[in-house]
Rosetta silent file (secondary structure, phi, psi, omega in degrees, C-alpha in Angstrom):
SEQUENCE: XXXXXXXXXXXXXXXXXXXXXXXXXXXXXXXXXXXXXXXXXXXXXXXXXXXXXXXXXXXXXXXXXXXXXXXXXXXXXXXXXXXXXXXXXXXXXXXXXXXXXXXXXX
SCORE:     score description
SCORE:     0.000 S_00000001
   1 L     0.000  146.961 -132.262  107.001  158.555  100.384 S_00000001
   2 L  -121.830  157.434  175.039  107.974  160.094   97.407 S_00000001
   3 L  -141.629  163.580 -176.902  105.156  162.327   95.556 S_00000001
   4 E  -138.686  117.053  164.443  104.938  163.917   91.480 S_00000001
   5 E   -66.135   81.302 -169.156  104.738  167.308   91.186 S_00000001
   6 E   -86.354  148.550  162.686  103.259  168.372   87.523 S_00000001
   7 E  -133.058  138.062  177.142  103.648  171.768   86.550 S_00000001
   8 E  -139.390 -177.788  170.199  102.750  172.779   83.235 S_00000001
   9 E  -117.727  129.123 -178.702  101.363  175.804   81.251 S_00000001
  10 E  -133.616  157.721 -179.157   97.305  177.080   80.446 S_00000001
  11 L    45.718   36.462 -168.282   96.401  180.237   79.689 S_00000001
  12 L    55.250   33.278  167.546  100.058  181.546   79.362 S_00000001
  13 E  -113.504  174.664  173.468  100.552  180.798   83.318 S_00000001
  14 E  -101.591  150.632 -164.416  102.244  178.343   85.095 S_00000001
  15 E  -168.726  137.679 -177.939  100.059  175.929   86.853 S_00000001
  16 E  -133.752  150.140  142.747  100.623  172.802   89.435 S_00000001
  17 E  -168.975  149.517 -163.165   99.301  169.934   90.909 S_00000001
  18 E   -67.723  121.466  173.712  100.215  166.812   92.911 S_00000001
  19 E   -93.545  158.566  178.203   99.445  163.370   90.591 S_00000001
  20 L   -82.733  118.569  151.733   98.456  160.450   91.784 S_00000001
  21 L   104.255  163.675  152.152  101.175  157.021   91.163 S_00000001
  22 L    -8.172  132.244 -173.628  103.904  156.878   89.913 S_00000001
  23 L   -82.587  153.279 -150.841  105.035  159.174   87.058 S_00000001
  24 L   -74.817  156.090  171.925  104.239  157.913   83.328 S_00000001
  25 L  -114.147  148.245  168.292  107.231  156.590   81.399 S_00000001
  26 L  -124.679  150.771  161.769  108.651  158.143   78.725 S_00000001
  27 L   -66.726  130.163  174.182  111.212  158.266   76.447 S_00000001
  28 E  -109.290  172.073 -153.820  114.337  160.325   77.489 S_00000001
  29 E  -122.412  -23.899 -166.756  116.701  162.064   75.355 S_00000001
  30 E  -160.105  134.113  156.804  119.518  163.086   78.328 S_00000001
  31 E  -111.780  177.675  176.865  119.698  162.414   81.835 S_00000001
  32 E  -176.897  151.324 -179.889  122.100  164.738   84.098 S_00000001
  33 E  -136.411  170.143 -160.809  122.490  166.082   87.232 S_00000001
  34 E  -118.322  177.601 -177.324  123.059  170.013   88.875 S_00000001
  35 L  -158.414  140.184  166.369  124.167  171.150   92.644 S_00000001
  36 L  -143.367  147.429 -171.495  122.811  174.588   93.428 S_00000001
  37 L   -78.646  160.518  160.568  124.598  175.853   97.090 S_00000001
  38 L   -38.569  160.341  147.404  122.473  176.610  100.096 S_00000001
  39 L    67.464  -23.639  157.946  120.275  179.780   99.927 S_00000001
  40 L   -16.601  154.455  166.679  120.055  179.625   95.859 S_00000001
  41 E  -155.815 -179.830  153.868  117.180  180.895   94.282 S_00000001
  42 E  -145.418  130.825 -175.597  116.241  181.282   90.375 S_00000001
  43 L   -68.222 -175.912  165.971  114.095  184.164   89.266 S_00000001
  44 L   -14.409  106.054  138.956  110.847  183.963   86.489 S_00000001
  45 L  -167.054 -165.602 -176.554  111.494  181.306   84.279 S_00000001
  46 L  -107.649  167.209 -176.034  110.290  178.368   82.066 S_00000001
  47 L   -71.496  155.159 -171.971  111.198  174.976   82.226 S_00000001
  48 L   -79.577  -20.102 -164.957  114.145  174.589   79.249 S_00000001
  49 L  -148.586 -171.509  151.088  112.273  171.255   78.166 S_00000001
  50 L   -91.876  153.284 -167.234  109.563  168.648   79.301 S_00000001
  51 E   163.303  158.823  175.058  111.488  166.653   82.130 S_00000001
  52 E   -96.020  139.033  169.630  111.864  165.264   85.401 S_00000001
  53 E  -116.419   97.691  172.103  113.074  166.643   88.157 S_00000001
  54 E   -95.851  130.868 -175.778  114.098  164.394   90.924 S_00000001
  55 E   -88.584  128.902 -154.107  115.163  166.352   94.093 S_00000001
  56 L  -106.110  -58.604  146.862  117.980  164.439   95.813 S_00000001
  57 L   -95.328  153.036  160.583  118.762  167.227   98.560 S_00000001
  58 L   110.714  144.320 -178.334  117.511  170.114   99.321 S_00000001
  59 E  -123.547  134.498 -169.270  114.032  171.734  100.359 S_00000001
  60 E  -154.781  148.628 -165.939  112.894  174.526   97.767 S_00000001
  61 L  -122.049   76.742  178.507  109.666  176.481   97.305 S_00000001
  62 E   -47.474  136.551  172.291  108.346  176.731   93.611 S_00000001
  63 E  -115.265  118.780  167.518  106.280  180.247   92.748 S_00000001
  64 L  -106.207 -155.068 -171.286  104.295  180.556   89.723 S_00000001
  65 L   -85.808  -10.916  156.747  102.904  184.244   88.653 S_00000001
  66 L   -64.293  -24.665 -146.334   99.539  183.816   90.731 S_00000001
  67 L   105.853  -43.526  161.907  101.414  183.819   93.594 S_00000001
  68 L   -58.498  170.827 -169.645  100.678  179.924   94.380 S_00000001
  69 E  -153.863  152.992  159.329  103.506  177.796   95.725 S_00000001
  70 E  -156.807  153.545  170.782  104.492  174.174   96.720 S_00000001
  71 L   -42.187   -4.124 -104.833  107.413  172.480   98.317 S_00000001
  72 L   -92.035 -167.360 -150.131  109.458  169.916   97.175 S_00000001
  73 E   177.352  124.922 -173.387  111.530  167.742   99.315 S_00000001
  74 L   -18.900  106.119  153.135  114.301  165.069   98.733 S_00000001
  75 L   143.580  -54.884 -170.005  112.488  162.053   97.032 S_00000001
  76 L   -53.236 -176.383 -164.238  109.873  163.964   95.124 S_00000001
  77 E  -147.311  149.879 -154.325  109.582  164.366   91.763 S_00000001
  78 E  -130.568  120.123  160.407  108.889  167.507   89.473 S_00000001
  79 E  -107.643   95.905 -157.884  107.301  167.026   85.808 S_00000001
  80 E   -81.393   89.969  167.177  108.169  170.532   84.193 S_00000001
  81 E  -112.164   25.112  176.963  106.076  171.324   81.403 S_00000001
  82 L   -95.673   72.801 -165.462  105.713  174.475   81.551 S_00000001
  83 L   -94.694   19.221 -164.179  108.138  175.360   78.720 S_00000001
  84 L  -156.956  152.307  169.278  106.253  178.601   77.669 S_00000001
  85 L   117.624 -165.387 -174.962  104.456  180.952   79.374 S_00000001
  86 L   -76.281  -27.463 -177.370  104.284  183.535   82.569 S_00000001
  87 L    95.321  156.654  154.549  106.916  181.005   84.183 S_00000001
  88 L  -152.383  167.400 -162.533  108.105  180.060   87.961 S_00000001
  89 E  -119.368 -173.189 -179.414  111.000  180.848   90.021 S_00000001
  90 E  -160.517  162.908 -170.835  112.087  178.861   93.087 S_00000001
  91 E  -132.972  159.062  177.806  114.185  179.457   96.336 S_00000001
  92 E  -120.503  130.927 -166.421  115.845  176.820   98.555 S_00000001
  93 L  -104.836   14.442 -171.839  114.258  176.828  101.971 S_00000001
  94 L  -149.383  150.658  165.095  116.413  174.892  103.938 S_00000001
  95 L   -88.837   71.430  162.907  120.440  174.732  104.477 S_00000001
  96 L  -134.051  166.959 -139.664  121.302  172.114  102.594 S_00000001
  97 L   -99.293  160.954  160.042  122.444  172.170   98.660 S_00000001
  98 L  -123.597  122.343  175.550  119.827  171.343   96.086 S_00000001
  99 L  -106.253  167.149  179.280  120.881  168.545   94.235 S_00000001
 100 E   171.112  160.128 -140.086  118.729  166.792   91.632 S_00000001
 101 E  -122.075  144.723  163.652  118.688  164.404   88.818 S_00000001
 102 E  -131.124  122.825  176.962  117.064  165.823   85.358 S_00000001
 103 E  -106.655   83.246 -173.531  115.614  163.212   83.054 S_00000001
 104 E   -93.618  150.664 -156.825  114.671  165.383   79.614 S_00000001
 105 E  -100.768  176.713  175.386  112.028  163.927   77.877 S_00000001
 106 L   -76.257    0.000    0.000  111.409  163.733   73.846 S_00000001
């Protein structure tokens, strides 16, 4: 079962939590998709836009600047709105590639 990740920014932090249903539709402006190798990471940073992230492969462990953390895992889905702010980095936690689909929104 597939779950939606939001992370957005309050108080100049990065901040998450798992929504309930489906994720809302929106208009998108680009979709595209990356490959990052096994063992990737990316330090401190902000999301470049608002957008979806669907994770295709790959197991990875989102950080914000508290210290909290969550998972994702092939089928979820990431709504990155944290385009400002303290930031989060992420690591891949499994050996497999992290592939994923980006949907940027208007």
């Amino acid at each position: 079962m597939s779950r939606l990740v939001r992370l957005w920014t309050e108080d100049g932090q990065s901040r998450f939590r798992e929504e309930d249903g489906l994720p809302p539709a929106a208009d998108a402006r680009r979709v595209h998709a990356e490959e990052s190798p096994a063992g990737s990471t990316l330090d401190w940073h902000d999301a470049p836009c608002r957008q979806y992230v669907v994770t295709l492969t790959g197991t990875l462990r989102f950080t914000t600047r508290d210290g909290s953390s969550f998972v994702l895992r092939p089928g979820d889905v990431l709504l990155a709105e944290d385009t400002a702010g303290g930031g989060h980095r992420w690591e891949l936690i499994d050996d497999q590639p992290w592939r994923r689909v980006y949907v940027e929104l208007r």
